[in-house]
C-alpha positions as CSV (number, residue, x, y, z in Angstrom):
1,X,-46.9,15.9,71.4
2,X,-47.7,12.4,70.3
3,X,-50.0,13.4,67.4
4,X,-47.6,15.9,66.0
5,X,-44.8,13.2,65.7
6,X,-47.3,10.7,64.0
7,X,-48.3,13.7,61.8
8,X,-44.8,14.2,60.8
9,X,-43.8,10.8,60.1
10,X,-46.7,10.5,58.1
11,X,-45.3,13.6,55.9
12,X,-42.2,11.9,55.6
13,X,-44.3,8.6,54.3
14,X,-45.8,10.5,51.7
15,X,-43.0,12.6,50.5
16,X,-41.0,9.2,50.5
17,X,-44.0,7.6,47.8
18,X,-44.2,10.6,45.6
19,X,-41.0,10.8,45.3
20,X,-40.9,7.1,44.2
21,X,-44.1,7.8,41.8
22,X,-41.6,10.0,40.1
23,X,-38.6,8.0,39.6
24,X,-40.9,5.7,38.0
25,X,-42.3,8.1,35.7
26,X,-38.6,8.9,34.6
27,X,-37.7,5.3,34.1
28,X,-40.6,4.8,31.3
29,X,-39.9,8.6,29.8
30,X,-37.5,6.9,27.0
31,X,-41.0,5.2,25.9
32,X,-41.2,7.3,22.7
33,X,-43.5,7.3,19.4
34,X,-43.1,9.2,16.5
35,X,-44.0,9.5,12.2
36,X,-42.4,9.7,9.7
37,X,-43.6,10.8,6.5
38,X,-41.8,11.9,2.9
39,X,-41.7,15.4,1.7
40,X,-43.1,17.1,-1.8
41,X,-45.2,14.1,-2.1
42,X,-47.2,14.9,-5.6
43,X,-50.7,13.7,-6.4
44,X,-50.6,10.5,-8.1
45,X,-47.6,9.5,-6.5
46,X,-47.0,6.4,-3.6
47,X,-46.6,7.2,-0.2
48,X,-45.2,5.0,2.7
49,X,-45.7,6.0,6.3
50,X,-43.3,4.7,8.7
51,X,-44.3,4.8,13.1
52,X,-41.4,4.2,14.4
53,X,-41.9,2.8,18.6
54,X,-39.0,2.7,21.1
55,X,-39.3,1.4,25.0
56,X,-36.9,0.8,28.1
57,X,-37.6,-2.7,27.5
58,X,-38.3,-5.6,24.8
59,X,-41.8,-5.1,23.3
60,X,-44.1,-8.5,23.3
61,X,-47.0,-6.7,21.1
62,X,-48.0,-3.1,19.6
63,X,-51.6,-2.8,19.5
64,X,-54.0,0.4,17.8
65,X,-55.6,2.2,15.9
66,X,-54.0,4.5,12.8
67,X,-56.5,7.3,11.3
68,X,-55.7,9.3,8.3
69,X,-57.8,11.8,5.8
70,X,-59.6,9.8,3.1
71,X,-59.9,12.0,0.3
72,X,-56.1,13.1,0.6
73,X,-54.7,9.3,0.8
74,X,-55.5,6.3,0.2
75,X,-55.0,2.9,1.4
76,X,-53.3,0.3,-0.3
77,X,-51.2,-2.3,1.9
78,X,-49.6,-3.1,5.2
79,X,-48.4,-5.9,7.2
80,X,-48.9,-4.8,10.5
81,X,-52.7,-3.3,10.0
82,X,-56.4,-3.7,7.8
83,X,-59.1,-1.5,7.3
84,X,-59.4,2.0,5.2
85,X,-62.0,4.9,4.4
86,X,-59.8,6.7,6.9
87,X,-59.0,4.5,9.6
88,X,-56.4,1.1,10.2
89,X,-56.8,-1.4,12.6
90,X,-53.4,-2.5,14.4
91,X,-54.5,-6.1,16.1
92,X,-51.2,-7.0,17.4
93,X,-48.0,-6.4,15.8
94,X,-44.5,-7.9,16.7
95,X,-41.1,-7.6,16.2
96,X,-39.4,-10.9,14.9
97,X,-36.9,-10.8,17.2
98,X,-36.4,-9.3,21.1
99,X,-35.7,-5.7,20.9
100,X,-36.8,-2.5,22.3
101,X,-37.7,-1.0,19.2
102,X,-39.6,-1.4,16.2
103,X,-41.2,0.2,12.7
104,X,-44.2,-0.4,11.4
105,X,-44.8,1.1,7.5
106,X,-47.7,1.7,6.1
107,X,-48.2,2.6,2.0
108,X,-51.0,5.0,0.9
109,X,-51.1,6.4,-2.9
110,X,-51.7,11.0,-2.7
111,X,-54.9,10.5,-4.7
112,X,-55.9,14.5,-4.0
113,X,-54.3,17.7,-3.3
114,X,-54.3,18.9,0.6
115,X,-52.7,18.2,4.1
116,X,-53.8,14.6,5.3
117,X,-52.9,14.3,9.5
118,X,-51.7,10.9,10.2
119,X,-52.4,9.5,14.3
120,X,-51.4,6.6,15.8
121,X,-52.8,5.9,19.1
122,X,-52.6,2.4,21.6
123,X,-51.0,0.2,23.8
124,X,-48.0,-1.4,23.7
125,X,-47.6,-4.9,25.8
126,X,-44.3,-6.8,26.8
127,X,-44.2,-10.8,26.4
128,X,-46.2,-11.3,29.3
129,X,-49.3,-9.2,28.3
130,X,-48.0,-5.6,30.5
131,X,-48.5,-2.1,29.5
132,X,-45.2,-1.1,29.3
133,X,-46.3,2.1,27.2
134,X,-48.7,3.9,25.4
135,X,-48.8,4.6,21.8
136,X,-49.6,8.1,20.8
137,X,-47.6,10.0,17.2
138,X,-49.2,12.7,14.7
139,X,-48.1,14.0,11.6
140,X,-49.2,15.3,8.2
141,X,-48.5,14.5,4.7
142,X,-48.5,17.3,2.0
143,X,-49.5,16.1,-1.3
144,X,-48.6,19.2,-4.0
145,X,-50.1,19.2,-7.7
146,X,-49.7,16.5,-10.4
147,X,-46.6,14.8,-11.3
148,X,-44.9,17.1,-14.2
149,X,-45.9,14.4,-18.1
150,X,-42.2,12.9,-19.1
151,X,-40.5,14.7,-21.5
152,X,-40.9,13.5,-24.9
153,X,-37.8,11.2,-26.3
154,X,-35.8,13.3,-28.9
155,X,-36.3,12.4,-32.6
156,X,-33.1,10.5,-34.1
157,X,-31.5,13.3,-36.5
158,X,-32.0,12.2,-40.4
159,X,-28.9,11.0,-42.0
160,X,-27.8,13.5,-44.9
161,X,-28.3,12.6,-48.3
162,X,-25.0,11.6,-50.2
163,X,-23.9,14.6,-52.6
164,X,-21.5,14.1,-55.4
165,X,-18.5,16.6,-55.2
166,X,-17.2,17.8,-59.0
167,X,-13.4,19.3,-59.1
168,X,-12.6,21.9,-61.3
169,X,-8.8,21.8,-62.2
170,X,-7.6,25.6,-62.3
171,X,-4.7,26.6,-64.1
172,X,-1.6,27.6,-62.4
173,X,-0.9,31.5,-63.0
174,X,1.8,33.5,-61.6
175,X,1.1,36.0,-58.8
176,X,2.7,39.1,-58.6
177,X,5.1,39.5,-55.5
178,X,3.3,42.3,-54.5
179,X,-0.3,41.1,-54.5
180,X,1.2,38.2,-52.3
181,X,-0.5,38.6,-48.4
182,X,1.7,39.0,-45.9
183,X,2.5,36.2,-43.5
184,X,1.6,36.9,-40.0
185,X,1.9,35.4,-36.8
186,X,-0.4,35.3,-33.7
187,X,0.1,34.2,-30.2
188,X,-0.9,31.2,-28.8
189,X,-2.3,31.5,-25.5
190,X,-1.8,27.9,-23.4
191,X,-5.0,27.9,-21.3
192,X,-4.1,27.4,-17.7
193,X,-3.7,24.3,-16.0
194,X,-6.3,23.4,-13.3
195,X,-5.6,23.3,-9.4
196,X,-5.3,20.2,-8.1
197,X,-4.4,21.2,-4.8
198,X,-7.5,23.9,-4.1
199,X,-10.3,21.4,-2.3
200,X,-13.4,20.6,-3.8
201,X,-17.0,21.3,-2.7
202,X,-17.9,17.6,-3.2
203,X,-15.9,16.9,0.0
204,X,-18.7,19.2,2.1
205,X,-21.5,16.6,2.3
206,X,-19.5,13.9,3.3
207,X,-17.9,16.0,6.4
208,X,-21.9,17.1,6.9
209,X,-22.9,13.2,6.9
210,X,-20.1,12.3,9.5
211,X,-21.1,15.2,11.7
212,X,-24.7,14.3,11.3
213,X,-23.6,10.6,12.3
214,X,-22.0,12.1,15.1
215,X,-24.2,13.7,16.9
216,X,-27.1,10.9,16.5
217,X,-24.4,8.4,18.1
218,X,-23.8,11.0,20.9
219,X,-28.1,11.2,21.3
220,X,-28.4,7.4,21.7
221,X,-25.5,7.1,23.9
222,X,-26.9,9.6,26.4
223,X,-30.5,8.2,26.3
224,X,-28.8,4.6,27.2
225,X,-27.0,6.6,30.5
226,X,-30.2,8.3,31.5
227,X,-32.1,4.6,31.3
228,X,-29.5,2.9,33.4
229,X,-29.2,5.7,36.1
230,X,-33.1,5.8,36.6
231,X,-33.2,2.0,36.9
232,X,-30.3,2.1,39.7
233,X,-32.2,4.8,41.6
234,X,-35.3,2.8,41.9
235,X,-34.0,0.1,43.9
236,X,-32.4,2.6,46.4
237,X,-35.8,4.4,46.5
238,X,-37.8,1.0,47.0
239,X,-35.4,0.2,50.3
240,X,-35.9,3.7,51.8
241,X,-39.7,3.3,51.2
242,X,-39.8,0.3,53.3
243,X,-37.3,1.4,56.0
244,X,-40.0,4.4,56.5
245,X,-43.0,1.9,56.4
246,X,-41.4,-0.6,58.9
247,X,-39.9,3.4,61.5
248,X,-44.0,4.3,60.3
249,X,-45.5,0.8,61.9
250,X,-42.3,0.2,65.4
251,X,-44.1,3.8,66.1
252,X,-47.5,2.9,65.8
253,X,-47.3,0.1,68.5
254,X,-45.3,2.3,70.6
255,X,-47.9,5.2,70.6
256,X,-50.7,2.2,71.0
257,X,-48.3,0.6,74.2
258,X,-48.3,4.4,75.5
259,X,-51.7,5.0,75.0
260,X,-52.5,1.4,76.5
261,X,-50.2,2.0,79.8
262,X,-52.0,5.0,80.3
């Protein structure tokens, strides 16, 4: 009888921590990473990469490694990283202010045809040197054909050449009444005037772009209610973790006072 109730308290113990292993997990879940990279990028052409970072709290220092396909892209500057022939070195990037979020760009020029994946992979550390996430994004960049050669400025028209007019005076003869032509009258038709009232399809975009601002305000607002609900569970879950360990250790001593009585 005694062992099965220790057995079952110890369950309850280890149900208890798992499920406090996974509130944590959901309270570093807005830790996110991602790339982003131009479209119909041509050869010849500059490319910037952007890795954009986002954490649940302020970020002391990004740290990494970025890797990319040599003979596709090539390196030519960043502030955040060094290197080339296919891989950048990240030492220890910063934001210059505290925030939760930061970008890091990187500019490459499409020196071949092909796809070219782009990974990002490391650590990134709050002010006082903690993981608070790690850093792992892919992508690719497509880099199409040649850029088309600029059309050719059109050649100024040549001024025409003056040209002396000669007049003739012709005498004044009497036409027949007959031989006269015959006045005639045609119809004027008045174009119609445009509608002013019927909308135009100029307006579209700009409804598109205030639905499109809609919904990424919406996004954001939801991922700041799903961080601040996981962060009030975890203290609730920390206190019934330690009501359990302190039921866990009252019945140890009073199986060890039975035991000892015995």
């Amino acid at each position: 009888m005694t062992k099965r109730f220790f057995l079952s308290k110890l369950t309850a113990l280890t149900a208890a921590f798992t499920a406090l292993l996974a509130c944590r997990t959901a309270v570093y879940a807005d830790n996110s990473a991602n790339i982003d990279v131009p479209e119909g990028v041509q050869q010849g052409s500059s490319v910037t990469v952007y890795v954009n970072v986002q954490c649940d709290s302020d970020i002391g220092i990004i740290s990494g490694n970025l890797s990319y396909d040599e003979t596709v892209l090539q390196f030519v500057s960043s502030d955040f990283a060094s290197g080339g022939g296919g891989e950048l070195v990240i030492p220890g990037a910063f934001p210059d202010s505290a925030s939760s979020r930061m970008t890091l760009d990187f500019t490459f020029n499409a020196i071949a045809e092909g796809d070219s994946p782009v990974t990002v992979s490391g650590y990134v550390f709050d002010s006082e040197g903690t993981v608070i996430a790690e850093l792992s994004a892919s992508s690719s960049v497509t880099v199409g054909g040649n850029l088309p050669p600029e059309p050719d400025e059109p050649d100024e028209p040549e001024e025409p050449e003056e040209t002396t007019t000669t007049t003739t005076a012709i005498e004044e003869t009497s036409v027949p009444e007959e031989s006269k032509p015959i006045e005639t009258t045609e119809a004027v038709t008045e174009a119609p005037e445009p509608d002013l009232t019927q909308p135009t399809e100029e307006a579209e975009p700009a409804e598109a772009d205030v639905l499109t601002s809609s919904k990424s305000s919406s996004s954001s607002k939801a991922e700041n209610e799903r961080t601040d609900l996981a962060k009030k569970l975890t203290v609730p879950l920390l206190i019934i973790l330690a009501t359990l360990i302190l039921a866990l250790i009252i019945v140890t001593v009073w199986i060890k006072n039975r035991m000892n009585k015995k």
